[in-house]
C-alpha positions as CSV (number, residue, x, y, z in Angstrom):
1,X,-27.3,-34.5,24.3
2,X,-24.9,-33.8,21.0
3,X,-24.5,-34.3,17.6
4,X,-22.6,-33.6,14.7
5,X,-23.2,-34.4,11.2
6,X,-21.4,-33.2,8.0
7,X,-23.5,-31.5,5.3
8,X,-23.0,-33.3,1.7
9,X,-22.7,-30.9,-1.0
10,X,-24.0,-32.3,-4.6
11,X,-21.6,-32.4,-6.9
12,X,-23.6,-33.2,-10.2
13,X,-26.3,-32.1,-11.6
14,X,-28.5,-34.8,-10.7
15,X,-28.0,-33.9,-7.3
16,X,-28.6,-30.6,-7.2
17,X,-32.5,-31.3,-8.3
18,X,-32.0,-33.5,-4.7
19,X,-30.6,-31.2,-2.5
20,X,-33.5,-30.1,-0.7
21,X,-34.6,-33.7,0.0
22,X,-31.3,-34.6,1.0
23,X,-31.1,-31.5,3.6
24,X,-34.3,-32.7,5.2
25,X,-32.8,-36.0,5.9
26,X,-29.6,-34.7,7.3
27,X,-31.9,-32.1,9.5
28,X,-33.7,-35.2,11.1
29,X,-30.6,-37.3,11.5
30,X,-29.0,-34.7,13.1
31,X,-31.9,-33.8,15.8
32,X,-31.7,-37.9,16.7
33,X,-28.1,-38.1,17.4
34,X,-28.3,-35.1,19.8
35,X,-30.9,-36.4,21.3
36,X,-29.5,-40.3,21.5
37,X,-26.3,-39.3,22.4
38,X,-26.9,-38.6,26.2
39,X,-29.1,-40.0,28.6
40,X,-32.6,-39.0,28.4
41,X,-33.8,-37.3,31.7
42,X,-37.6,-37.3,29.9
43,X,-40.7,-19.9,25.7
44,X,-43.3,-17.4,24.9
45,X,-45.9,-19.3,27.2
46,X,-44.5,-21.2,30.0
47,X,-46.5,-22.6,32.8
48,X,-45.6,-22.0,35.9
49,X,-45.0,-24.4,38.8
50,X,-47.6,-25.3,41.3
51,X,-47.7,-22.5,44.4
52,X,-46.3,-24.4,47.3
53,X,-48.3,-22.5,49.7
54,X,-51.9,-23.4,48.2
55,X,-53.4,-27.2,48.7
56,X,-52.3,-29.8,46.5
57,X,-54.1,-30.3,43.5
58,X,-55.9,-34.1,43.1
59,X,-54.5,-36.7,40.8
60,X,-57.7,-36.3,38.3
61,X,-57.2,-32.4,38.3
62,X,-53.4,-32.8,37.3
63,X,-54.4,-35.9,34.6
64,X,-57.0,-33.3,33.1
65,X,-54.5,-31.4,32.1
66,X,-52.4,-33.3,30.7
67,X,-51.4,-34.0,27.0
68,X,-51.3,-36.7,24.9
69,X,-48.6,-39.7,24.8
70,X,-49.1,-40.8,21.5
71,X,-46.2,-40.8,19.0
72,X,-46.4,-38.0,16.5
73,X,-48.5,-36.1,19.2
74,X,-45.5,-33.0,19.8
75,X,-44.3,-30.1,17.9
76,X,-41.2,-28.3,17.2
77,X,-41.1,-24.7,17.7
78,X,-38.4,-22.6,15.6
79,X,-37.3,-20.1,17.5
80,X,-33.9,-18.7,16.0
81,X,-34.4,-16.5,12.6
82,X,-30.8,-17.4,11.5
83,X,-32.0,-21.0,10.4
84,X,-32.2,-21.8,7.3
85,X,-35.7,-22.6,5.7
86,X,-34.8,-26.4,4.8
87,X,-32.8,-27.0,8.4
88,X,-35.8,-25.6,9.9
89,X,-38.2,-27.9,7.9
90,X,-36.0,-30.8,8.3
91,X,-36.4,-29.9,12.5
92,X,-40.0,-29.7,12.5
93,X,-40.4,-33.0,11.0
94,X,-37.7,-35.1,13.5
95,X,-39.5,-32.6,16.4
96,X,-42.6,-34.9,15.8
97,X,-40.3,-38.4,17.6
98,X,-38.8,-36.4,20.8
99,X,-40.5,-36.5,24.1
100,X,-41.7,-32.7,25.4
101,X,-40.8,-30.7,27.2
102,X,-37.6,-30.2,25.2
103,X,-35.1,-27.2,24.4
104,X,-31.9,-27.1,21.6
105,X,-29.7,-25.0,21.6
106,X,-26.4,-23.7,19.3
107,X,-24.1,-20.8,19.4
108,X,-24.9,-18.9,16.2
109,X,-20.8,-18.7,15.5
110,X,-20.5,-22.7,15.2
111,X,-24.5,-24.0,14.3
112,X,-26.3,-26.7,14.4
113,X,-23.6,-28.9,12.8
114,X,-21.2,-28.7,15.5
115,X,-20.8,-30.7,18.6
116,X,-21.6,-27.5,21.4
117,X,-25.2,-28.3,19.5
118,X,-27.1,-29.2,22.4
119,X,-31.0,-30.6,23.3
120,X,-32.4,-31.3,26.0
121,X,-35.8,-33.4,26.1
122,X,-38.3,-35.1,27.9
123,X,-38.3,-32.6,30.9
124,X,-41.7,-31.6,33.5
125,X,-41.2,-27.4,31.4
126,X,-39.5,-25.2,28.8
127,X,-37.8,-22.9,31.5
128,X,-35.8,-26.2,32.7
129,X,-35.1,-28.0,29.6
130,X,-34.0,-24.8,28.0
131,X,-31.8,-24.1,31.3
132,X,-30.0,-27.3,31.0
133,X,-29.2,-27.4,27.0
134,X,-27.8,-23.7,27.1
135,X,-25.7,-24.4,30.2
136,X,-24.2,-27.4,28.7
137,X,-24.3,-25.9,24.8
138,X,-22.2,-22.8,26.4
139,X,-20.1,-24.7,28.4
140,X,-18.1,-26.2,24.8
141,X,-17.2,-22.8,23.3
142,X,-14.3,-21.4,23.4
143,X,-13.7,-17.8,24.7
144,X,-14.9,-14.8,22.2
145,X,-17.1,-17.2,21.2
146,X,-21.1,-15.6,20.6
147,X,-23.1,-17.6,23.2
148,X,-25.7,-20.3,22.4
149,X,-29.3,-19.8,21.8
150,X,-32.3,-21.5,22.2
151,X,-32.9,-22.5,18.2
152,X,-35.8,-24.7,18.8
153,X,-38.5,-25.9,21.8
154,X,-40.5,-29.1,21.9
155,X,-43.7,-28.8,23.0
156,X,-46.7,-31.4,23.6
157,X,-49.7,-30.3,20.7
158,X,-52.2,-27.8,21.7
159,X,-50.1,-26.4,24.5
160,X,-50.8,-23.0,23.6
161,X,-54.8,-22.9,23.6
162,X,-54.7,-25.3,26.9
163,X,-52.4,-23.3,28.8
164,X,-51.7,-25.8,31.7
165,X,-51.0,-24.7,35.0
166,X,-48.9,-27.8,35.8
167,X,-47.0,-29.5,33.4
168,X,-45.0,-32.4,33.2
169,X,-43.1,-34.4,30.8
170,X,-43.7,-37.1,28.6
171,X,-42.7,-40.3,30.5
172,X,-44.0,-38.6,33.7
173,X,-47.2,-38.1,32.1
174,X,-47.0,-41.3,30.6
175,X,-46.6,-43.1,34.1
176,X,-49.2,-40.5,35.8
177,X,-51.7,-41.9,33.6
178,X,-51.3,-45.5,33.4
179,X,-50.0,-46.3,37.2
180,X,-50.8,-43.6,39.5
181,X,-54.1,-43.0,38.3
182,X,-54.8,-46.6,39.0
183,X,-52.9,-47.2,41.9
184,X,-54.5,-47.7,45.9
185,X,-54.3,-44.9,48.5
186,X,-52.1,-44.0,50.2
187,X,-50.6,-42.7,47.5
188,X,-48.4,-39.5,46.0
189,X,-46.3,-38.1,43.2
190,X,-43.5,-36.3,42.8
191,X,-41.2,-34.7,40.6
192,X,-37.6,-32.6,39.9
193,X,-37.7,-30.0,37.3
194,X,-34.3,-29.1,37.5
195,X,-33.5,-32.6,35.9
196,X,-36.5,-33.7,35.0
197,X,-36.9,-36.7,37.2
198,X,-40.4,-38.2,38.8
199,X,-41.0,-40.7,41.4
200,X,-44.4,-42.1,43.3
201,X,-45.5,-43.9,46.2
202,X,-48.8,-46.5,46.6
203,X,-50.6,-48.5,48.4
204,X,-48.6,-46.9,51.2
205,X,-50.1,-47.4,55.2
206,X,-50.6,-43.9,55.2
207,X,-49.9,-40.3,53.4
208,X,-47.0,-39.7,55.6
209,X,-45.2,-42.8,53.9
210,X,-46.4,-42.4,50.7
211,X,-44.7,-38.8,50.3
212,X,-41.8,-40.6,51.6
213,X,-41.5,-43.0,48.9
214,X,-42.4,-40.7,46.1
215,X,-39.2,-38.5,47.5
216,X,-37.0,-41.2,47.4
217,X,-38.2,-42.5,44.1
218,X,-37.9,-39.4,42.7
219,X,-34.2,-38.6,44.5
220,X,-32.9,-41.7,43.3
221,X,-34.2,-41.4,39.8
222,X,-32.4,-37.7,39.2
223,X,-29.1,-39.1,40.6
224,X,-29.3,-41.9,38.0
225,X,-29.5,-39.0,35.8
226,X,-26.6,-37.0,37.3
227,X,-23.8,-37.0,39.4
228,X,-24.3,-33.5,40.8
229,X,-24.7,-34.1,44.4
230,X,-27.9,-31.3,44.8
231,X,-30.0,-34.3,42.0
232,X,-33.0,-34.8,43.8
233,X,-32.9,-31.9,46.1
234,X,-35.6,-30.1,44.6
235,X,-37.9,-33.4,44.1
236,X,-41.8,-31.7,45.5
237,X,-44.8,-33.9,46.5
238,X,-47.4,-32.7,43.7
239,X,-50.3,-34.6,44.5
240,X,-51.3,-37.2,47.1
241,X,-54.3,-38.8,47.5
């Protein structure tokens, strides 16, 4: 997802008693139009992904740990020292509307204001939202060019003192809750982390077929997202009851 934006300089003294409201503006514009100008898909701690080898958890361990849906309920973390104070203030505040998990990046020679700007949002972690916004941030300079950085991570609230051991992103979550949760066995859920995809199967004849159609639920739902022919391949069963 890009963005650019041109920064308005005051030019009268009036103005100039503005500027810092008019930063914060422009700082929250420009975090929406990276983020509505591709389709949506949805650090120091990152959870880690569920151990393959070890049984699968049950839907009401995953849904325990969980986070909130509501609106207003993520943060923006700043994560690169050469942003300015205002532009950094200005991100918190437009960090509050973007679905976690969600990484932007920028190359420190072009900024924020510049179309390599790149976010990615609404992924199942950090590690893979942060993956996919460098690779397509570094993948619009020009060579000589200082690589991108991660300048910023969205985060669901009170994801530090929780500490999940599965994670998964907002709409996921969102559907977890309100249609898994409720749905009749045979039933299971899985999801892509590379693109941040999810898919589920119920009220299937048996566990067998209802793995089945969470893997094709969630294949088809990371090819909408991308053309690569390998979206899907890493969809993973993460619960079935």
């Amino acid at each position: 997802m890009t963005g650019r934006m041109k920064v308005q300089r005051a030019t009268t003294s009036r103005a100039a008693r503005h500027r810092t409201g008019h930063r914060l503006r422009a700082a929250a514009m420009l975090v929406l139009a990276m983020c509505l100008s591709a389709a949506e898909l949805a650090a120091p701690v990152r959870a880690a992904d569920p151990d393959a080898a070890s049984p699968l958890p049950a839907a009401r361990e995953i849904a325990r740990q969980l986070f909130s849906t509501r609106p207003g309920r993520t943060d923006m973390r700043i994560t690169a020292e050469w942003l300015d104070a205002d532009l950094a203030k200005g991100l918190r505040l437009a960090g509050r509307t973007q679905p976690y998990y969600g990484a932007f990046a920028a190359s420190p020679d072009r900024g924020l204001y510049d179309e390599s700007a790149t976010a990615a949002v609404n992924y199942h972690d950090l590690d893979h939202a942060a993956a996919e916004a460098l690779a397509s941030c570094n993948a619009r300079l020009k060579k000589g060019e200082r690589p991108c950085v991660i300048v910023a991570e969205v985060l669901p609230k009170g994801f530090a003192r929780k500490a999940p051991r599965i994670t998964l992103s907002m709409s996921a979550t969102r559907a977890f809750r309100k249609s898994y949760l409720r749905a009749r066995k045979h039933k299971a859920f899985a999801v892509s982390r590379t693109s941040g995809a999810w898919g589920m199967g119920t009220d299937a004849r048996s566990g067998a077929l209802a793995e089945a159609q969470a893997l094709a639920d969630c294949r088809a739902h990371a090819r909408e997202k991308s053309a690569s022919p390998e979206a899907g391949r890493d969809c993973t069963v993460i619960t079935r009851d």
